[in-house]
C-alpha positions as CSV (number, residue, x, y, z in Angstrom):
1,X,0.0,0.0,0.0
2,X,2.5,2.7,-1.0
3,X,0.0,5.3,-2.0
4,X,1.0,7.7,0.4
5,X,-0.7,11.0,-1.3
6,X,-4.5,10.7,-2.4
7,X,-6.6,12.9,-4.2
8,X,-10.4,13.4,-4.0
9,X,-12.7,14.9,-7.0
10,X,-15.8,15.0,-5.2
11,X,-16.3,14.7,-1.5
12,X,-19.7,13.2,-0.7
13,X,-21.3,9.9,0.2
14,X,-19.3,7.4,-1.8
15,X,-15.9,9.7,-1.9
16,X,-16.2,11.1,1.8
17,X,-17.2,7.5,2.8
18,X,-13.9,5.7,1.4
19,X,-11.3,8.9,2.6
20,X,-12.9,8.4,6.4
21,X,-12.3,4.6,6.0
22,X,-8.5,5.2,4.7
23,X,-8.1,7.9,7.7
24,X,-9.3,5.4,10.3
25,X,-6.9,2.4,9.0
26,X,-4.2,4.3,7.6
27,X,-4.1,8.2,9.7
28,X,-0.5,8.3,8.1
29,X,-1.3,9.1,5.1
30,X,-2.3,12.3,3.4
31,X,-5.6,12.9,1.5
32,X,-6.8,15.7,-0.3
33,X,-10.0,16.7,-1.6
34,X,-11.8,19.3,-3.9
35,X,-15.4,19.6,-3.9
36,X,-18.4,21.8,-5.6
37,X,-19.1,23.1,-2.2
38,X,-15.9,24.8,-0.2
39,X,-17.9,24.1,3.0
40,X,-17.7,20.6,2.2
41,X,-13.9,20.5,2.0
42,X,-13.9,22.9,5.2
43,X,-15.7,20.6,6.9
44,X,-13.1,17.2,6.0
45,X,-10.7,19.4,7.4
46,X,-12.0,20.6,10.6
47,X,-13.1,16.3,11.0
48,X,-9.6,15.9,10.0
49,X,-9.8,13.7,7.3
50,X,-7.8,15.6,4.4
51,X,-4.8,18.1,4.8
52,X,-6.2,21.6,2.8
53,X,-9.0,23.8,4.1
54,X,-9.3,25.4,0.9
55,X,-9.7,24.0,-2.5
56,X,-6.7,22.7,-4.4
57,X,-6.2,23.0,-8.4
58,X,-6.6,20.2,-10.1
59,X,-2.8,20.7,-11.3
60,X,-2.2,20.0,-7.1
61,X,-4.2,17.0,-6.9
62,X,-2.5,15.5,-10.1
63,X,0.3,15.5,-8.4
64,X,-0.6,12.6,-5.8
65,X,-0.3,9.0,-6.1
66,X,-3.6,8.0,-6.4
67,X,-6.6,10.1,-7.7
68,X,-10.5,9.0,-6.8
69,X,-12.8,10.8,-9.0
70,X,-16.3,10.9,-7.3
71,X,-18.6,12.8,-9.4
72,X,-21.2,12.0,-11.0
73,X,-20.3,9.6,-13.9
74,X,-20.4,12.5,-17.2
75,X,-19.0,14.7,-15.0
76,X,-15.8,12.2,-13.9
77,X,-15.1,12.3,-17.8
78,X,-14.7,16.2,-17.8
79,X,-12.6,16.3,-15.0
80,X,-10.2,13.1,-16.5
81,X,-10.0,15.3,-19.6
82,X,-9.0,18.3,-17.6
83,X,-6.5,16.5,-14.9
84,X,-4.7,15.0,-18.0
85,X,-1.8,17.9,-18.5
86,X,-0.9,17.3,-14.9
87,X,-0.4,14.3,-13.7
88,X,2.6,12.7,-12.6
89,X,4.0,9.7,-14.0
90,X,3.3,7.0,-11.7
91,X,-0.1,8.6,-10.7
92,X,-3.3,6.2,-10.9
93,X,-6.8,7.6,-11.4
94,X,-9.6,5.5,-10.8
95,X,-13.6,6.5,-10.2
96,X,-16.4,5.1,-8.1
97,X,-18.9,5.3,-10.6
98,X,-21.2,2.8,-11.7
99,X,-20.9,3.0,-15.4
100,X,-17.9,2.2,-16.9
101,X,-17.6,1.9,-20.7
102,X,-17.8,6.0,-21.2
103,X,-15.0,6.7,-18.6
104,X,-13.1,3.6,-20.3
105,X,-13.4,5.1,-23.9
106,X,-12.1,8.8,-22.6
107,X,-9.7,7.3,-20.7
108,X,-8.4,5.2,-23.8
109,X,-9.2,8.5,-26.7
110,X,-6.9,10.5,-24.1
111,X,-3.8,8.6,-24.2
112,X,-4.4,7.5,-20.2
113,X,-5.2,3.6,-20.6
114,X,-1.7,3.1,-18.6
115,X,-3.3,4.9,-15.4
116,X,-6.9,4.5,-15.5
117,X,-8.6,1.7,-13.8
118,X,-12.3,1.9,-13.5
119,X,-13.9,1.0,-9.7
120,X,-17.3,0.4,-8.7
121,X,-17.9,0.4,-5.1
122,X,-21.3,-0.9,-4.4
123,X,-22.4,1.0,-1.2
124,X,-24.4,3.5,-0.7
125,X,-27.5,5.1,0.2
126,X,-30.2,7.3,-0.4
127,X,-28.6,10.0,1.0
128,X,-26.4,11.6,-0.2
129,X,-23.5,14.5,0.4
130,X,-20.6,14.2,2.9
131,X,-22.6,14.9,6.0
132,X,-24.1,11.1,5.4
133,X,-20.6,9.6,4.7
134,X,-18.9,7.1,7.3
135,X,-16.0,5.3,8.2
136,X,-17.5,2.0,7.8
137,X,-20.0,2.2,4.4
138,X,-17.7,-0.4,2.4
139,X,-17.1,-3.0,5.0
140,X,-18.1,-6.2,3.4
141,X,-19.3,-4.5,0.7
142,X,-18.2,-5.7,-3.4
143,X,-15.8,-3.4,-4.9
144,X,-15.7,-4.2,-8.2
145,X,-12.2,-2.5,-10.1
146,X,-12.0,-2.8,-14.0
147,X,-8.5,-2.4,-15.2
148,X,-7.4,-1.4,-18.9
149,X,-5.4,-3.5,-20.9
150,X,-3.1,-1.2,-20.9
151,X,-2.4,-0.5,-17.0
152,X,0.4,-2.4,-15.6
153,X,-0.4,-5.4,-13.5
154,X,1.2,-4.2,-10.4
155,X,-0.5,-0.9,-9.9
156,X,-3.7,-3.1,-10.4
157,X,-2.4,-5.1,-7.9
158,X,-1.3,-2.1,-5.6
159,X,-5.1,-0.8,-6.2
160,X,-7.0,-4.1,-5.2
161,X,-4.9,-4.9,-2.1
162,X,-5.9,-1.5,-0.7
163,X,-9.5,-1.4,-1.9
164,X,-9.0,-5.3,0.1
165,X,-7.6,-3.6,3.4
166,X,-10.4,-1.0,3.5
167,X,-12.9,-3.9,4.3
168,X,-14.4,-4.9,0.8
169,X,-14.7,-7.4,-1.7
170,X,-12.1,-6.8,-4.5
171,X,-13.6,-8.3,-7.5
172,X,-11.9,-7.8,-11.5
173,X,-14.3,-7.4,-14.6
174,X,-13.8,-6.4,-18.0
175,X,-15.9,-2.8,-18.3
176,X,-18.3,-4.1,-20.8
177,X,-19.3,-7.4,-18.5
178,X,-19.4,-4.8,-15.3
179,X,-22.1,-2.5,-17.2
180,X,-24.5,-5.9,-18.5
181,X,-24.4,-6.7,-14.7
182,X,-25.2,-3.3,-13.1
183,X,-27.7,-2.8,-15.6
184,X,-29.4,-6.3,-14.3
185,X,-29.0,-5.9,-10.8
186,X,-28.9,-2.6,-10.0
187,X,-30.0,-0.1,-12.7
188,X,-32.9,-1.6,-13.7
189,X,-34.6,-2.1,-9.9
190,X,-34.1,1.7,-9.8
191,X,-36.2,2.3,-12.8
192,X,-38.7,-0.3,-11.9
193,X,-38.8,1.7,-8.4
194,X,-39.0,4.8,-9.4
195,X,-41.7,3.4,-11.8
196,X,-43.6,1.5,-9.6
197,X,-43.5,5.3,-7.0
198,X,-44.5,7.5,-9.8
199,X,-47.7,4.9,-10.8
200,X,-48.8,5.4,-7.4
201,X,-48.6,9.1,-7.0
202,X,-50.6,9.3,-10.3
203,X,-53.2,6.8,-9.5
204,X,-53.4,7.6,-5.8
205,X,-56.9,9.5,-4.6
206,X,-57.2,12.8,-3.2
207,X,-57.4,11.7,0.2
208,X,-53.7,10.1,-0.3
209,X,-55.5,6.4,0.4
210,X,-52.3,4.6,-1.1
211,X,-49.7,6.6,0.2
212,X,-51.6,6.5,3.6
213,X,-51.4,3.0,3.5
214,X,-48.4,2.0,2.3
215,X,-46.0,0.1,3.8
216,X,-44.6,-3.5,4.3
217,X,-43.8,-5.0,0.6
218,X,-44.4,-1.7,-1.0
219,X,-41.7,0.5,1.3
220,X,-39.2,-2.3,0.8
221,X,-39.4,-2.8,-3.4
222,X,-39.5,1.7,-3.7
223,X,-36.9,2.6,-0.6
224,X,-34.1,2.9,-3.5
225,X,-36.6,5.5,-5.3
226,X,-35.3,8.1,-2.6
227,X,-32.0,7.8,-4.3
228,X,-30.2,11.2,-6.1
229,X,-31.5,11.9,-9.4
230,X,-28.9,13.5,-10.6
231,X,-26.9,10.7,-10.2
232,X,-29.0,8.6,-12.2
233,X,-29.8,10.6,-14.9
234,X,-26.0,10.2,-15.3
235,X,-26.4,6.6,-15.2
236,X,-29.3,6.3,-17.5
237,X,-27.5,8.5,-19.5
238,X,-24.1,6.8,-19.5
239,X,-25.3,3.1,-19.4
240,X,-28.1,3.8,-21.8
241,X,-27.7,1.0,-24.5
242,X,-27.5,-1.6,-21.7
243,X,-30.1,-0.6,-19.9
244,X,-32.3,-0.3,-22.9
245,X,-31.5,-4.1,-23.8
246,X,-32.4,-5.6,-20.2
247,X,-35.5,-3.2,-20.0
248,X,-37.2,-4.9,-23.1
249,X,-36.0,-8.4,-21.7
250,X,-37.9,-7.2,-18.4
251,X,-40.9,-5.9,-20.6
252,X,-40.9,-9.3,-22.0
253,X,-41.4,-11.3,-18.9
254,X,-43.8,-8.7,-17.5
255,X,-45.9,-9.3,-21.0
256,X,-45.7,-13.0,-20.7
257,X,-47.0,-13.0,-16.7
258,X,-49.6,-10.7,-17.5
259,X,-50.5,-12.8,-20.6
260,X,-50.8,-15.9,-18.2
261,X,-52.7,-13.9,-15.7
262,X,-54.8,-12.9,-18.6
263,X,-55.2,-16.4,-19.0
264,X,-56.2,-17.1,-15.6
265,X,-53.3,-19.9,-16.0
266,X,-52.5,-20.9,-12.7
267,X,-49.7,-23.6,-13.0
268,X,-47.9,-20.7,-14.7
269,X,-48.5,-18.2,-12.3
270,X,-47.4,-20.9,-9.6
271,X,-44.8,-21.7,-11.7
272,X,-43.6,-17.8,-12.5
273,X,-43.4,-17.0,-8.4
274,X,-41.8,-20.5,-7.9
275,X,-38.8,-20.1,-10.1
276,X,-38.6,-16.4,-8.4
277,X,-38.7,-17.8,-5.1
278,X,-36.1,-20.5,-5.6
279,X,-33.3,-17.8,-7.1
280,X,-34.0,-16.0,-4.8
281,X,-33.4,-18.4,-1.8
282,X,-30.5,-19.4,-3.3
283,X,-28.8,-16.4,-3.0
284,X,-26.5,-16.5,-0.1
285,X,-26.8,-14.4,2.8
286,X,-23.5,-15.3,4.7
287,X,-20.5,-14.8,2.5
288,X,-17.6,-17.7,2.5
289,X,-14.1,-17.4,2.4
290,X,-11.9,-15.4,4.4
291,X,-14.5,-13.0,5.9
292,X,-16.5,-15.1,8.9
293,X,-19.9,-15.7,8.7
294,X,-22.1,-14.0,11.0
295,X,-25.4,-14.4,12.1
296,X,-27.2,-10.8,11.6
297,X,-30.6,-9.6,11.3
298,X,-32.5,-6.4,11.0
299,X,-35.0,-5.2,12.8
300,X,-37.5,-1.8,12.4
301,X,-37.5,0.2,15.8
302,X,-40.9,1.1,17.3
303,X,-40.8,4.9,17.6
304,X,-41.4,4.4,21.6
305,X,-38.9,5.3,24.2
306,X,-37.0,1.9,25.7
307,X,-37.6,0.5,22.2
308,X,-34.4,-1.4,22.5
309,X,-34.2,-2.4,25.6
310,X,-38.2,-3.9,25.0
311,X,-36.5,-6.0,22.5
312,X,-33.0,-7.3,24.6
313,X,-35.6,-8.3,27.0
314,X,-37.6,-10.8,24.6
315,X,-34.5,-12.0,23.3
316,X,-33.2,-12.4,27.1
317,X,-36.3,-13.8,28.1
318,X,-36.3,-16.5,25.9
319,X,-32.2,-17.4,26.6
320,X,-31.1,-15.7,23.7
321,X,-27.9,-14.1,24.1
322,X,-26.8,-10.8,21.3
323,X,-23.0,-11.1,20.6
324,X,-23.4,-7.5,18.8
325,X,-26.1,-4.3,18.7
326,X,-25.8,-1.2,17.1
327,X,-28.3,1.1,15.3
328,X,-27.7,1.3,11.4
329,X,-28.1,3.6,8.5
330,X,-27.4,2.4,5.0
331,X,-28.5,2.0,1.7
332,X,-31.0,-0.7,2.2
333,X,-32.8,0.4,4.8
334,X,-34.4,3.7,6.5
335,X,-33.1,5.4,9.6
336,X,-33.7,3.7,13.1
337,X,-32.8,0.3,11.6
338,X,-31.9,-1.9,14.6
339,X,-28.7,-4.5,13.6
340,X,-28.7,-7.2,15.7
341,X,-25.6,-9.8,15.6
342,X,-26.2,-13.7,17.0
343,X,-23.8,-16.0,18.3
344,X,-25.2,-18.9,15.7
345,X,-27.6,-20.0,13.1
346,X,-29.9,-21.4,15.6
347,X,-30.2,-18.5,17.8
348,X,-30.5,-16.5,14.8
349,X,-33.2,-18.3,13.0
350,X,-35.2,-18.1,16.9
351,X,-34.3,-14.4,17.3
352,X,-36.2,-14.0,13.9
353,X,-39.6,-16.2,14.8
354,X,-39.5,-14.1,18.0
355,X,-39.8,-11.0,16.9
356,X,-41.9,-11.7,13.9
357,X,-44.7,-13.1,16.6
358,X,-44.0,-9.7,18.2
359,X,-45.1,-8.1,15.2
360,X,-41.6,-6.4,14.4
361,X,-40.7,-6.1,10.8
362,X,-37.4,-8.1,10.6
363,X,-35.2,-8.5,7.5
364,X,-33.0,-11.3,6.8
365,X,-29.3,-11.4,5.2
C-alpha cells in the first residue's frame, strides 16, 4: 500500500465514505480533496480527514499518487480530460462510478489507458453529500475494479490490495461485463422503483389512500426510489444501450406474466413465483471465504422510548444471548434500523420467529 498521497474529485457519500475509511486504517497518510461546495472541504478538514482547508487545483491534486474521481459519472469524464496535463507519471486515477464503458473510452481517446482503472464500489445510500458519509459504508461490501489493458499489473495489484484492506470485496471485470451486470442488478430495480412510485402518486386519490397506506412489501421494493437523481440521470445516460437491452427483456417477462394472468393460467403463475422464489433463496446471505460468517438480522425500531431495551428483554427472556447491537443507517434500509448480531444459526433463526410473533418487521441477510 505505498500510495501515500490521495486525491479526491468530489467529496460526498461514496468519496467522503472511502477517505474516512483510509483515515481510520491508515491516519498516516495524506488525502486531499476538492469539492463543488468549499464548506464541504472545510468541513473534512475541521473532522480531520484531508490536509487543505481550501480548495486545491486540479494541477495540485494531479500530483498525488492516487486520484479518486467521485462525481457524477459524465462529469468524472470532464474532470479526467481536464486532470490530464498534470499528472505525474506514476499517478493512478480511478472512479467510483457505476458505469464504466464511457469513462473507459475517454480514458483510452486521451492517451491515459496506462493509469486509469475503473472501480465500482457498491455502497451507498439514499442520502447523499458528505454529512451522510462514514467510516464504515464499504465494509463487506463488493468493490468491483475494472483495469485497462493497458495498465500495468502491479499498480492493479497495488489498487486491489488496498481497496481489500479497507474492508471490501475486490472483484476484476472487463468494463463491458461490469455495465451488462449493473444494468441487471442494480439499474434496472431503480427504474422499476421509481416506476412503480410514480404509478402510485398518479393513481393515488385525493385523500392520499395509497400513500396512507403504504408500507410492508411496497416500502421495501421503492426505498431505493429516494436515491439522487442526478446521479441517475447520469447513469441512465451513460449506461443507456445496456439498460435499454435488459428493460425490453424485463418488458418481455412482465408481457408474458400478464398474458398468463390474462389467462387465468394458474400452474404458470405458480410456476412464474416458484422459479422467483427458488433464485432468490438461493442467494447466499452469509459470504464464504476469508470473511466469517455472521449471524445478523434487521429489525424496524418502534418509535417508543425503551424501544431497544423492550427488544434485549424478549430475546433475554427466551435465553437468547446478542453477541453485537448497534443502530444502522445504509443504503438498504431507512433510519432507526436496529442491527442485531447472534452467536449462531440457531439463535439467529429463533431471534427471527420471535420477533416476527411480536409483530416487528425483521429482515434477513
Amino acid at each position: 500500500m505505498a500510495f501515500k498521497n490521495i486525491g479526491f474529485i468530489g467529496l460526498g457519500l461514496i468519496g467522503g465514505s472511502i477517505a474516512r475509511t483510509l483515515k481510520r486504517l491508515y491516519p498516516e497518510k495524506k488525502l486531499y480533496a476538492t469539492s463543488g461546495h468549499l464548506s464541504t472541504v472545510q468541513e473534512a478538514y475541521n473532522d480531520q480527514i484531508i490536509e487543505n482547508d481550501t480548495q486545491l487545483s486540479l494541477e495540485e491534486i494531479g500530483r498525488l499518487d492516487l486520484i479518486f474521481l467521485c462525481a457524477p459519472v459524465q462529469k468524472n469524464i470532464e474532470y479526467l480530460k481536464q486532470l490530464k496535463p498534470y499528472l505525474g507519471e506514476y499517478t493512478i486515477v480511478t472512479d467510483v462510478g457505476s458505469v464504466k464503458s464511457d469513462i473507459h473510452e475517454a480514458a483510452s481517446s486521451l492517451g491515459l489507458s496506462h493509469c486509469f482503472i475503473g472501480g465500482h464500489p457498491m455502497a451507498g445510500s439514499e442520502k447523499t453529500g458528505y454529512a451522510h458519509a462514514t467510516a464504515y459504508l464499504l465494509e463487506n461490501a463488493y468493490y468491483i475494479l475494472t483495469p485497462t489493458a493497458d495498465c500495468p499489473a502491479h499498480a492493479v495489484e497495488k489498487l486491489t490490495a488496498l481497496i481489500k484492506s479497507l474492508g471490501a470485496i475486490a472483484i476484476v471485470l472487463e468494463h463491458h461485463a461490469h455495465d451488462h451486470a449493473t444494468a441487471t442488478i442494480s439499474h434496472l430495480p431503480h427504474i422499476v422503483a421509481a416506476t412503480l412510485v410514480n404509478l402510485v402518486k398518479q393513481l393515488d386519490d385525493k385523500q392520499e389512500t395509497m400513500k396512507t397506506i403504504a408500507a410492508g412489501g411496497f416500502k421495501d421494493i421503492t426505498r431505493i426510489a429516494s436515491s439522487s437523481p442526478v446521479m441517475w440521470e447520469n447513469i441512465c445516460l451513460s449506461n443507456r444501450a445496456q439498460i435499454l437491452d435488459i428493460m425490453d427483456r424485463f418488458d418481455e417477462q412482465l408481457a408474458h406474466i400478464r398474458a398468463q394472468i390474462a389467462d387465468a393460467n394458474k400452474a404458470s403463475i405458480n410456476g412464474f413465483f416458484q422459479s422467483a422464489k427458488d433464485y432468490r433463496d438461493s442467494i447466499t446471505i452469509q459470504r464464504s471465504g476469508p470473511i466469517k460468517k455472521v449471524f445478523e438480522l434487521y429489525c424496524d425500531l418502534i418509535d417508543e422510548a425503551g424501544g431497544i431495551a423492550t427488544i434485549a428483554t424478549i430475546l433475554a427472556s427466551n435465553n437468547l444471548s446478542i453477541k453485537n447491537i448497534g443502530i444502522i443507517h445504509n443504503r438498504e434500509f431507512e433510519e432507526g434500523v436496529l442491527h442485531l448480531e447472534m452467536y449462531d444459526a440457531d439463535s439467529l433463526q429463533k431471534a427471527v420467529e420471535l420477533l416476527r410473533k411480536y409483530h416487528y418487521t425483521v429482515y434477513e441477510r
